[in-house]
C-alpha positions in Angstrom: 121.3 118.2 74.3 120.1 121.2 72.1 116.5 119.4 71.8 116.0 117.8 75.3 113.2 119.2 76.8 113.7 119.5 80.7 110.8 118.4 82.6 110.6 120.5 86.1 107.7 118.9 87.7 106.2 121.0 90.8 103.4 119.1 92.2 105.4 119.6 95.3 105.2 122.6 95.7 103.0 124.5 93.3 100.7 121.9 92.7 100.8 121.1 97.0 99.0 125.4 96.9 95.6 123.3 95.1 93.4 124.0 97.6 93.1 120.8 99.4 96.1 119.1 98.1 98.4 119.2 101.6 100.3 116.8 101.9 102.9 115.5 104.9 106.6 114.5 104.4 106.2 110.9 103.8 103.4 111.4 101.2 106.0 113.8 99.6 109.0 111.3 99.5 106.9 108.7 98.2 105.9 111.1 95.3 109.5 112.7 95.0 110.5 108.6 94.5 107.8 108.3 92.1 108.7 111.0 90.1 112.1 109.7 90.0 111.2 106.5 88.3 108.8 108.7 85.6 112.1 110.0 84.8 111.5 113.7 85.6 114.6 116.2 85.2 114.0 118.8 88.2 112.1 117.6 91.4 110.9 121.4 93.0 110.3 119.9 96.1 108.9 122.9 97.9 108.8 126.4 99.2 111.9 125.7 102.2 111.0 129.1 104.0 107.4 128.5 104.0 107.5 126.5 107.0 109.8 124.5 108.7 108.0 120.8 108.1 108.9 122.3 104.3 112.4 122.5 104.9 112.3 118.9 106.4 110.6 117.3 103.1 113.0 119.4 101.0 116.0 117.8 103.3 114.6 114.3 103.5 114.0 114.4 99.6 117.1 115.1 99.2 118.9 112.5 101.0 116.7 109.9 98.8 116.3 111.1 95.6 119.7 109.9 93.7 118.7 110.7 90.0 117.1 114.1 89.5 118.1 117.4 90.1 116.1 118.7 93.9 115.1 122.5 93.8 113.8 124.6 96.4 111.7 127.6 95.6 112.9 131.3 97.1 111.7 134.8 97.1 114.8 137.1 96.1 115.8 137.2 100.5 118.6 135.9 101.6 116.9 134.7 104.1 114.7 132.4 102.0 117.5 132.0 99.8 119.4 130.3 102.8 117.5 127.9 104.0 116.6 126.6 100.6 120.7 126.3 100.4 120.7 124.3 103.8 117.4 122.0 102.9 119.0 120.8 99.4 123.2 120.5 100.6 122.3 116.6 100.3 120.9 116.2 97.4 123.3 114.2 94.5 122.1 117.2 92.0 121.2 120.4 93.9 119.4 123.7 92.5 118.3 126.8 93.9 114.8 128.5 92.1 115.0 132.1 93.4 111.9 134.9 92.2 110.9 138.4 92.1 107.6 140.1 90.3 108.7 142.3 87.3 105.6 143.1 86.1 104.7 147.0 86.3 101.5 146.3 88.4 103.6 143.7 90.7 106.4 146.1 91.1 104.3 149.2 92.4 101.7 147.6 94.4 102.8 144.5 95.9 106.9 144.9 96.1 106.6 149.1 95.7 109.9 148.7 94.1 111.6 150.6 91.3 112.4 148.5 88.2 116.4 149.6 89.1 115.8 148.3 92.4 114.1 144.8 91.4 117.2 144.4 88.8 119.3 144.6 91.9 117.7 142.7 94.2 117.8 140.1 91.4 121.2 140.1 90.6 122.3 139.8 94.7 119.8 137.3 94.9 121.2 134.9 92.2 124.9 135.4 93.6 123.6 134.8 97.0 122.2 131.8 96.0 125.6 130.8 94.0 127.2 130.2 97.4 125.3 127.4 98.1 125.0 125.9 94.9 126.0 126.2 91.0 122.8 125.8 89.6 120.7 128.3 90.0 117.4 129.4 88.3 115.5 133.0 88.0 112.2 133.6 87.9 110.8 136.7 86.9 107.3 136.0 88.5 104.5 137.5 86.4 106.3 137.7 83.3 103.3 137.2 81.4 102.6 140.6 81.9 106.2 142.1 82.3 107.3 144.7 79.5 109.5 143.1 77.1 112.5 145.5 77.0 112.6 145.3 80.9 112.6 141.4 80.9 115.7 141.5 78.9 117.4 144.0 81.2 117.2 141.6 84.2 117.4 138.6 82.3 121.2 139.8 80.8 121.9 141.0 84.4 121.1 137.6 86.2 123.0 135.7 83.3 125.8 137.9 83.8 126.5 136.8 87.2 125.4 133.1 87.0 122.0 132.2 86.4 122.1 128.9 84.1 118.0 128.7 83.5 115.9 131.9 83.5 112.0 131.1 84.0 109.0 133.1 82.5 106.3 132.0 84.0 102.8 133.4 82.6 101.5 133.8 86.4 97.8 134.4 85.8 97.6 131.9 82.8 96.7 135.7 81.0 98.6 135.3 77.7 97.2 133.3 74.3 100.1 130.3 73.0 100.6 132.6 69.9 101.5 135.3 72.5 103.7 133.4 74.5 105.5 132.0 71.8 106.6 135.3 70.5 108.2 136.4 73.9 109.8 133.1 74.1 111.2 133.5 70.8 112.2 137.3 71.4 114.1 136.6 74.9 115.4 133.3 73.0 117.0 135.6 70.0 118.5 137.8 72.9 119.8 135.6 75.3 120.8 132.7 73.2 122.9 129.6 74.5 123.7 132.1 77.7 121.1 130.3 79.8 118.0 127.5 79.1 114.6 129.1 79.1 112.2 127.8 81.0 108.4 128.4 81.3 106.0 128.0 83.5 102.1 128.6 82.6 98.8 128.4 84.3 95.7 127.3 83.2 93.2 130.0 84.2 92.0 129.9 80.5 93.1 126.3 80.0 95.7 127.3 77.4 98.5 126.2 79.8 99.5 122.9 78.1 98.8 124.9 74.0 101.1 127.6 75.4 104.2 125.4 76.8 104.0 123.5 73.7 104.2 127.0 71.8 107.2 127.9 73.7 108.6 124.5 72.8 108.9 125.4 69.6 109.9 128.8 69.9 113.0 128.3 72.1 112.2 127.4 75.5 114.2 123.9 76.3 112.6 123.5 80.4 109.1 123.1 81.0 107.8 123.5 84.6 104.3 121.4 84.8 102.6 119.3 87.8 100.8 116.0 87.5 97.4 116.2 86.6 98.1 119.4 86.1 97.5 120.4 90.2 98.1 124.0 91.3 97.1 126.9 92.4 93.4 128.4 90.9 93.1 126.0 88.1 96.3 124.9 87.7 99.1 124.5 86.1 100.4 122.9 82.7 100.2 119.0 83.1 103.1 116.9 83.1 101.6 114.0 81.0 100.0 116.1 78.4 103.1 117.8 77.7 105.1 114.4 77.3 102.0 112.9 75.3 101.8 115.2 72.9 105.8 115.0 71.9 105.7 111.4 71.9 102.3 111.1 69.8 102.8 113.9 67.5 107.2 112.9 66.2 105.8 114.0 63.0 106.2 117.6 64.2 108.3 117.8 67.0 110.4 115.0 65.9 113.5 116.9 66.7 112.8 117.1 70.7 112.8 115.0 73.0 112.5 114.2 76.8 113.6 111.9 79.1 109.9 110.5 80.9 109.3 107.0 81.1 105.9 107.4 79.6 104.6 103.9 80.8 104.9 105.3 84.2 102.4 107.8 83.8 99.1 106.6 85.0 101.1 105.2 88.2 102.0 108.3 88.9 98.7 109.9 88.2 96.8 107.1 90.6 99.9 108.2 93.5 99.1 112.1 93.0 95.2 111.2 92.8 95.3 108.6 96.2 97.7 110.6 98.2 95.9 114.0 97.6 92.8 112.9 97.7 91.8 115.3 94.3 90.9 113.1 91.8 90.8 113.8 88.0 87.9 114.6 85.9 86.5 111.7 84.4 87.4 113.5 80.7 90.9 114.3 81.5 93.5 114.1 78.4 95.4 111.1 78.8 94.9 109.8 82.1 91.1 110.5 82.6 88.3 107.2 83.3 87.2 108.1 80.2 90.4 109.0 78.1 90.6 105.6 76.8 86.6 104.9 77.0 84.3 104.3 74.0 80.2 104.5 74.3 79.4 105.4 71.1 78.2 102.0 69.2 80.1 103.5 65.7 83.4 104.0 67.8 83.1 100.9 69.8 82.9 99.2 66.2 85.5 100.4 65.2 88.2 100.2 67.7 87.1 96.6 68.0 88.4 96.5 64.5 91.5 98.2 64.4 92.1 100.5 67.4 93.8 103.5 65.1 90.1 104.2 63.9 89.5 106.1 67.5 92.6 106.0 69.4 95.8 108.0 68.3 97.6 106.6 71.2 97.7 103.0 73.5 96.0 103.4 76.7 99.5 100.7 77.2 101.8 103.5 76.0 101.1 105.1 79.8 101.2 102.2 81.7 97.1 100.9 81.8 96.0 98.2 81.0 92.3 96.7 81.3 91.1 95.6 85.0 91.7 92.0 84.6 91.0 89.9 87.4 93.7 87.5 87.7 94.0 87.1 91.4 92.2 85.7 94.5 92.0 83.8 97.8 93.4 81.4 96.6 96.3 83.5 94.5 100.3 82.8 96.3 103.2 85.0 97.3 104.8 84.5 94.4 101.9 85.4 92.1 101.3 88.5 93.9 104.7 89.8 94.0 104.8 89.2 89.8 101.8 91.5 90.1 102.9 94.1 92.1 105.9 93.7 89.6 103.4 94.4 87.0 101.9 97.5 88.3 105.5 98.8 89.0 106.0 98.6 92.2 109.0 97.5 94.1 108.3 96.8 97.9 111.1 96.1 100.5 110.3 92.4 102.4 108.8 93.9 105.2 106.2 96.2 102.8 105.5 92.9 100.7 105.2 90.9 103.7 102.1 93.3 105.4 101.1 93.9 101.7 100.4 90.3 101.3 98.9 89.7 104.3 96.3 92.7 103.7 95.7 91.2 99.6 94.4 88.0 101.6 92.6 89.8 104.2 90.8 91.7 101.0 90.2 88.5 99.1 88.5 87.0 101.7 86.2 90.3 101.7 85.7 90.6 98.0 84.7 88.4 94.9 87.1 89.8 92.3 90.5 91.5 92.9 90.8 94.7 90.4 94.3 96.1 89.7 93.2 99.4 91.2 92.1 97.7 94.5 96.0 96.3 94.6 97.1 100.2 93.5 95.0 101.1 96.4 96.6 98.5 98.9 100.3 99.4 98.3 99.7 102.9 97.8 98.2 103.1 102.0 101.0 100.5 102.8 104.2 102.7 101.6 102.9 105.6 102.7 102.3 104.5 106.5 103.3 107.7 109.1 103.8 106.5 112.5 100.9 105.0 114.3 100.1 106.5 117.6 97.1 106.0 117.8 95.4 102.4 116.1 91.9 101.7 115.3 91.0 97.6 116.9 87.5 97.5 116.5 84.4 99.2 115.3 81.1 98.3 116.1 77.7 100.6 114.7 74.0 100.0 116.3 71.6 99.8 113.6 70.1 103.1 112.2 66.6 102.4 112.4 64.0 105.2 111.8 63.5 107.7 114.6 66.7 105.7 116.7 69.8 107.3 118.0 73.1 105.8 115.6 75.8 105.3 118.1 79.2 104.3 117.4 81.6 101.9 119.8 85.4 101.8 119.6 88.6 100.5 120.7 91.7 102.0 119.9 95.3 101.5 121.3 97.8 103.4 122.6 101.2 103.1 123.6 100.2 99.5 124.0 97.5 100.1 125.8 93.8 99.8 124.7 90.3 102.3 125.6 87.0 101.9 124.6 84.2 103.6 124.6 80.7 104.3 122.8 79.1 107.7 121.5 75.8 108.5 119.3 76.2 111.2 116.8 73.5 112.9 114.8 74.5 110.1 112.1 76.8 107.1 111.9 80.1 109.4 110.9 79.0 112.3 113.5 79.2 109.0 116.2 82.7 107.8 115.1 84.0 111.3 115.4 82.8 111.7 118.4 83.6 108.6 120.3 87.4 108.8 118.7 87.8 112.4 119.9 87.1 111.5 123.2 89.0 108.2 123.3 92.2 110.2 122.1 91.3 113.5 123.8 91.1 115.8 120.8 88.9 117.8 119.7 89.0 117.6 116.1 86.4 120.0 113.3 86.0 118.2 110.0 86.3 120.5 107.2 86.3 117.9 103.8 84.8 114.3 103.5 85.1 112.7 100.4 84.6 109.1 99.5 84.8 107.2 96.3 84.8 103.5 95.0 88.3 102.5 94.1 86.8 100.0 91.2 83.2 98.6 90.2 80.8 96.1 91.9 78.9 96.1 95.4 81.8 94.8 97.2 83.7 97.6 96.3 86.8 99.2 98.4 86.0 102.4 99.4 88.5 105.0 100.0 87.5 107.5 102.2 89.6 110.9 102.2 89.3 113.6 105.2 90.4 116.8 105.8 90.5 118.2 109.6 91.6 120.9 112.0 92.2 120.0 115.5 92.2 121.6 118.6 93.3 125.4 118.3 95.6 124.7 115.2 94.6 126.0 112.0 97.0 123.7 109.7 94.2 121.2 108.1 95.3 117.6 108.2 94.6 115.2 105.8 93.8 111.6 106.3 93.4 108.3 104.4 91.5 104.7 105.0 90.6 101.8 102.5 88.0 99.3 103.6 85.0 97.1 101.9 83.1 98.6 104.6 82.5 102.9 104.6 82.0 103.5 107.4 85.4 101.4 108.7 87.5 103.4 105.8 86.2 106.5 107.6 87.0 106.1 111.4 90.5 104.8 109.7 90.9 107.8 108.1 90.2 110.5 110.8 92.9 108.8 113.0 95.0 108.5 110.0 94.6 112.5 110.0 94.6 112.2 113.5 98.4 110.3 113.4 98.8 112.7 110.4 98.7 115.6 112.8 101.0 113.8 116.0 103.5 113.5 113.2 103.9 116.7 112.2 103.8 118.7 115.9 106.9 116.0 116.7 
């Protein structure tokens, strides 16, 4: 076990502080499940105290996941540290992630706190936290810029009385690899097989992934990263570089190893992607548009001749393989479930029954069936929150110049159906409007995004909103797929809409 590198992957909870990237319970279980199946050591599956609809993932995560360890994040309180306890007692493998600042400008101005003080606040902390379960992990937040000699103090202190994995995060993404690796290395010397190191770095310079791997090989055996690397400012170290770069490069790290399922990787990115609506650059390392894409005419030549020339790993390695359009209208049960098979999922009869029925419904609509459009389907089918309110039709007048665009709508309701009509100043200003005062809300759209889930006119288009209703601030975020645009948008806002119901009950 002395060279398995522990993957702690956070999208849950530091990568869910991306601005944008909120997410409800069931998008989180479906992730926590996905993770699972990439193989990923340590699920942190929030921040329990932050709210209580936190605490409820954290619980509800727990009761599912069977195979990886679920952590909660805590500030050293024992407040904090008590309802992360509570939130993970059913989990199969259970740890507790408690933090204070050490740094000298974190200490004074944000904590005003003596370093004597922080060492004992640490220390109660981590035996507080032993209570509820034996695996616990310390972070000393800011360590990037914490004085050496002091880390060591509180790091021996909170080994002392239990702590099995001690976390140095570089906060602010402020130190160089080179710079990194030498604390690593220092606090590795020191502390020894007492307790796993762990790091945790951001990417404010875009060093985060060059300075994990630097820790790597000075002594740290956990890595904490997100997929896609999501998080807070711009982000953290991401989870499919990391794992890339020890599986490509064996020649020099041939002595470590961890325990992702790499050909579950780009499923997992498309989940992350879909569900949070923050999709990656089209130049992102290993699970970008482009990170398999040749223009050049001297590189297209030569991958056509022997792939190697251009590529120093499979675009199949992570689970992608070329659109290929192998199913339509006319394509059965049977050949659709060997696909979904395919793409790696694994739908209870109920899921594969609507799942099927919506394929047909889309192959009726569209020419060519794209894996990604089936990626899309399944993705909005799993993650279904409960339907309060339903969209039954939608019907738009014609925008012609100098008219007014009005929008008409039916939606049901505890089995009974209202319509109504509105104009807007545009088509998506109508359909707001008319659904706001169908379901008597009054809802303030603060993000629209929409994008084309693969090539060709008949495109699906997956429309993405983010709204505030009525006098809550918490921003909702909702989801709809259709050929048709403006369709996938009036199915989103109620899908925030439902989004919202869902979380107030």
């Amino acid at each position: 076990m002395k060279n398995n590198i522990i993957i702690f992957d956070t999208t849950l909870r530091d990568g869910e502080q991306s601005p944008g990237a909120s997410m409800n319970t069931e998008e989180k279980i479906q992730i926590a499940l996905q993770l699972e199946k990439l193989g990923v050591d340590v699920i942190e599956a929030g921040f329990a105290a932050a709210s209580p609809g936190d605490a409820d993932a954290i619980s509800r995560i727990s009761e599912q996941v069977k195979n990886s360890t679920v952590c909660s994040l805590s500030r050293a309180l024992d407040s904090d540290i008590k309802i992360a306890g509570e939130s993970i007692q059913k989990a199969n493998r259970k740890r507790i992630h408690t933090f204070i600042a050490t740094s000298p400008i974190h200490m004074e101005y944000k904590l005003k706190m003596s370093p004597e003080k922080v060492i004992q606040k640490a220390v109660h902390a981590v035996q507080y936290a032993k209570t509820f379960c034996d695996d616990v992990e310390f972070s000393c937040e800011d360590a990037g810029r914490s004085d050496l000699v002091f880390l060591k103090e509180i790091l021996d202190a909170v080994v002392q009385v239990g702590a099995k994995t001690i976390n140095i995060p570089d906060t602010v993404g402020y130190r160089m690899p080179s710079e990194m690796g030498k604390i690593i290395k220092s606090l590795y010397d020191f502390i020894g097989d007492r307790a796993i190191i762990s790091v945790h770095n951001h990417n404010d310079l875009g060093l985060a992934t060059a300075s994990s791997i630097a820790c790597i090989q000075n002594g740290a055996r956990q890595v904490e990263c997100t997929i896609n690397g999501l998080g807070e400012r711009a982000g953290n170290a991401a989870l499919e570089e990391i794992a890339m770069i020890l599986h490509t490069r064996r020649d020099i790290f041939s002595e470590y190893y961890t325990n992702i399922n790499i050909k579950e990787i780009y499923s997992t990115s498309r989940l992350v992607s879909s569900i949070t609506g923050i999709e990656t650059q089209p130049n992102k390392a290993i699970v970008g548009k482009n990170a398999f894409a040749h223009e050049s005419g001297i590189h297209q030549d030569g991958v056509l001749k022997n792939a190697q020339t251009y590529e120093i790993m499979s675009a199949k390695d992570i689970g992608l393989d070329k659109n290929s359009i192998v199913l339509g209208k006319h394509s059965g049960r049977h050949a659709f479930k060997d696909k979904l098979s395919a793409l790696g999922f694994n739908l209870k009869d109920e899921e594969m029954n609507e799942a099927f029925n919506r394929f047909k419904f889309l192959a009726d609509a569209k020419k060519e069936i794209f894996d990604d459009d089936i990626r899309a389907l399944v993705a909005e089918e799993i993650i279904k929150i409960k339907e309060f309110y339903k969209l039954i039709t939608l019907q738009l007048s014609d925008c012609n110049p100098g008219g007014l665009p009005s929008a008409a709508v039916t939606i049901s309701y505890d089995g009974e159906q209202k319509t109504d009509a509105a104009i807007g100043n545009g088509t998506m200003d109508a359909i707001f409007k008319v659904i706001d005062r169908i379901c008597n809300v009054n809802g303030k759209l603060k993000e629209y995004k929409v994008d084309s889930v693969t090539q060709g006119k008949d495109a699906l288009a997956k429309v993405v909103v983010k709204v505030v209703f009525a006098e809550d601030k918490t921003a909702v975020m909702g989801h709809g797929l259709s050929v048709d645009t403006m369709l996938a948008t009036a199915k989103a806002y109620i899908g925030a809409l439902n989004s919202y119901l869902s979380m107030k009950k």
